[in-house]
N, CA and C atoms as a LAMMPS dump frame, in Angstrom:
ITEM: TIMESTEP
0
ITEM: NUMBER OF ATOMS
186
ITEM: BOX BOUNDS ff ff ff
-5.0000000000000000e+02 5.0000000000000000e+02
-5.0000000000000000e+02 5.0000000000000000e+02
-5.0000000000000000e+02 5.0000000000000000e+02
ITEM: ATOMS id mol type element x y z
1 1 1 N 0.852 -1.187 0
2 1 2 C 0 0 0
3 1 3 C 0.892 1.243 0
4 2 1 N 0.45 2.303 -0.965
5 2 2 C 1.424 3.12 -0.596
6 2 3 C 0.498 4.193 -0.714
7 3 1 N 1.503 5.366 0.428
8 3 2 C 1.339 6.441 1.022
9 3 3 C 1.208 7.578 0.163
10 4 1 N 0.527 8.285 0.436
11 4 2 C 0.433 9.253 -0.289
12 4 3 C 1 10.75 0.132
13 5 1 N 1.771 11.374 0.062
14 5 2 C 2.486 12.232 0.086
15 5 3 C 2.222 13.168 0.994
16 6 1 N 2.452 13.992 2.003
17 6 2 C 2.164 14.717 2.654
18 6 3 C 2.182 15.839 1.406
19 7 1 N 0.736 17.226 1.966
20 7 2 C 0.73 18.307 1.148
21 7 3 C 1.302 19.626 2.018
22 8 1 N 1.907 19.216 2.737
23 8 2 C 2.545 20.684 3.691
24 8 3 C 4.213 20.246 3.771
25 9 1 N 4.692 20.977 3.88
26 9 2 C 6.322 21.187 4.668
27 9 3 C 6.369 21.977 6.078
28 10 1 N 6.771 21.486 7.002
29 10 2 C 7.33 22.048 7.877
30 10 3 C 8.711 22.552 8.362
31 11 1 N 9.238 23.755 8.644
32 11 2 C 10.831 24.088 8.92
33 11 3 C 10.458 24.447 10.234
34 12 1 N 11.182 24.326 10.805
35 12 2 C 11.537 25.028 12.804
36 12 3 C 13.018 25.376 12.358
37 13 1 N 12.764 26.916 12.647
38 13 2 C 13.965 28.138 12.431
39 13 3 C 15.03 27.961 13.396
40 14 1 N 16.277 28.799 13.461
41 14 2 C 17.03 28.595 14.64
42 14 3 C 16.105 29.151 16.096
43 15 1 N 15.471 30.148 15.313
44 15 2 C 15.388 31.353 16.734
45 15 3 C 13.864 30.306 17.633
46 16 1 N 13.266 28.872 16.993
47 16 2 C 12.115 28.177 17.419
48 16 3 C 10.797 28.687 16.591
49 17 1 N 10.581 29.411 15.915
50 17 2 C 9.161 29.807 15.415
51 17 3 C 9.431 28.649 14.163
52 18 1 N 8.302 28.294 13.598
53 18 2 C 7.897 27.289 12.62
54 18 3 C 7.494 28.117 11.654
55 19 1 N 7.905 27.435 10.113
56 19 2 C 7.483 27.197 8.877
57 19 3 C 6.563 26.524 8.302
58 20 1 N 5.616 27.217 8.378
59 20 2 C 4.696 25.816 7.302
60 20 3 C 4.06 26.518 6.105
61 21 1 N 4.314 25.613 4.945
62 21 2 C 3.84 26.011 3.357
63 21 3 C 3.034 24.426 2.795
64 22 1 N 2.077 25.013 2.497
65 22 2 C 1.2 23.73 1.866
66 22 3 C 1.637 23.249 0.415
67 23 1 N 2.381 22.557 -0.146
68 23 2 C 2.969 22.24 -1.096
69 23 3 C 1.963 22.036 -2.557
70 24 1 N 0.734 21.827 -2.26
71 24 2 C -0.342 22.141 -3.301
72 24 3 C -0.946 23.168 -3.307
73 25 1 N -0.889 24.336 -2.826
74 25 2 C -1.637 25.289 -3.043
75 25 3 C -0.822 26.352 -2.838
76 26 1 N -0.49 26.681 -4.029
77 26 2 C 0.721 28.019 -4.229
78 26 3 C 0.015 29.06 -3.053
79 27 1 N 1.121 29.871 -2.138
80 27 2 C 0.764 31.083 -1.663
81 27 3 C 0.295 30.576 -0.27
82 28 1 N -0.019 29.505 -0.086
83 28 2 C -0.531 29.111 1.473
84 28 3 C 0.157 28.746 2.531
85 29 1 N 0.788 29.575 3.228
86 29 2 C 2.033 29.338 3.963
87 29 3 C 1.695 29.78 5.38
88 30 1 N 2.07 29.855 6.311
89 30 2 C 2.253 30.695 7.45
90 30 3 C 3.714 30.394 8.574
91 31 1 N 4.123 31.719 8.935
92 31 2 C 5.264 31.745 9.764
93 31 3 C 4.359 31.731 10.897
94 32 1 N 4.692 30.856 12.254
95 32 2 C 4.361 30.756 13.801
96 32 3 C 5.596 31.437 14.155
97 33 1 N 5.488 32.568 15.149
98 33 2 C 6.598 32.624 15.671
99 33 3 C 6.758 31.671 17.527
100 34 1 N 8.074 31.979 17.821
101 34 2 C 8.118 30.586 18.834
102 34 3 C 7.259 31.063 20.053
103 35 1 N 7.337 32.634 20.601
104 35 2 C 6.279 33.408 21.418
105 35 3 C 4.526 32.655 20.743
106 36 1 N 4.32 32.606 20.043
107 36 2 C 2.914 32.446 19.647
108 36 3 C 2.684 30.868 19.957
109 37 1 N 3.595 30.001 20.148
110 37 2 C 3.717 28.303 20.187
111 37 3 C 3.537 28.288 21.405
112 38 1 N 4.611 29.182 22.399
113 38 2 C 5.053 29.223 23.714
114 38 3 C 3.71 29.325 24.236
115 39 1 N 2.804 30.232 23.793
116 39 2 C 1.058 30.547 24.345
117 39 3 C 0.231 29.897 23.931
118 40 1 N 0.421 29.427 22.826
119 40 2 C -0.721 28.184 22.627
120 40 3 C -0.387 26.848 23.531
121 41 1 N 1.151 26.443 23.622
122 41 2 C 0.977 25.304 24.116
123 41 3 C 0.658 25.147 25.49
124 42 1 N 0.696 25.992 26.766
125 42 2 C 0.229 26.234 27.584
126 42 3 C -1.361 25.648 28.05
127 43 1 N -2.367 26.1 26.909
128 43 2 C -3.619 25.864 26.787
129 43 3 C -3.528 24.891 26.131
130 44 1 N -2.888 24.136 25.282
131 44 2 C -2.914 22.938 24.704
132 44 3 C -2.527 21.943 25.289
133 45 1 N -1.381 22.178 25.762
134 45 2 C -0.307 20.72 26.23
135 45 3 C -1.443 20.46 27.37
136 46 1 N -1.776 20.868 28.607
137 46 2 C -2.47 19.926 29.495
138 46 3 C -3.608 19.269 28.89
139 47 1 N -4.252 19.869 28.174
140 47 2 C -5.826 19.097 27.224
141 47 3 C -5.038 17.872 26.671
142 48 1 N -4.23 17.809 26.326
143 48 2 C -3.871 16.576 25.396
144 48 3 C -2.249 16.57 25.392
145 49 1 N -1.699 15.701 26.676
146 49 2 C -0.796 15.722 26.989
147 49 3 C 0.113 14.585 26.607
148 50 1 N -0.152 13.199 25.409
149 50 2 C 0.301 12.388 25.409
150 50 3 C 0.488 13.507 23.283
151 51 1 N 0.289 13.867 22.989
152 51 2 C 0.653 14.936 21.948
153 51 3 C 2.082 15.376 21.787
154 52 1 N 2.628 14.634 21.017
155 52 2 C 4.071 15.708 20.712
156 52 3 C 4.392 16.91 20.262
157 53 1 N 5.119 17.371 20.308
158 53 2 C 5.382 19.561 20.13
159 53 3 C 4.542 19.272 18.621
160 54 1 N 5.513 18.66 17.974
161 54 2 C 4.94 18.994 16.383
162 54 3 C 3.511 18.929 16.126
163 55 1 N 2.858 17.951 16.54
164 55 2 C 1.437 17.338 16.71
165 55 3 C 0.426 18.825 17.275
166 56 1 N 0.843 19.747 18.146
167 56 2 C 0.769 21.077 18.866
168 56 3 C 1.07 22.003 17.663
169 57 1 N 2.051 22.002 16.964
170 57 2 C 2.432 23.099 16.733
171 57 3 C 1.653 22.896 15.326
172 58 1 N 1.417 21.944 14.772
173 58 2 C 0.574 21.067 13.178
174 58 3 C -1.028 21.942 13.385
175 59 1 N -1.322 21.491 14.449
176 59 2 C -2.482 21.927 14.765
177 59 3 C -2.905 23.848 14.966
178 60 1 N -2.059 24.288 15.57
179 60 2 C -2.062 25.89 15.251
180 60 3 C -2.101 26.542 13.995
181 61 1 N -1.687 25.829 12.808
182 61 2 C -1.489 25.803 11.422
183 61 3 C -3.03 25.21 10.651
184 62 1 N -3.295 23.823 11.327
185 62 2 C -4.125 23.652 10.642
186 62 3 C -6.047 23.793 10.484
């Protein structure tokens, strides 16, 4: 069976803020900076604490 391709890219910068660009849809991108992760995950991480950063940070994006 095979997989079908993820349609996003993700980068994590030096300074911690994230990259994400949707690889099918020219122009659909957004920069997180790491302050904006730092405050979401707060309210996130205890709701759903078996969640990894990326899984957190996927979700602010999507």
């Amino acid at each position: 069976m095979r997989k079908k391709p993820r349609d996003y890219e993700m980068r994590v910068l030096d300074d911690g803020s994230v990259f994400f660009r949707n690889t099918e849809i020219p122009g659909l991108e957004r920069l997180i900076p790491f302050a904006e992760i730092l405050k979401a995950s707060r309210r996130d991480f205890w709701l759903n604490p078996n969640r990894s950063l990326w899984q957190h940070v996927f979700k602010m994006w999507d």
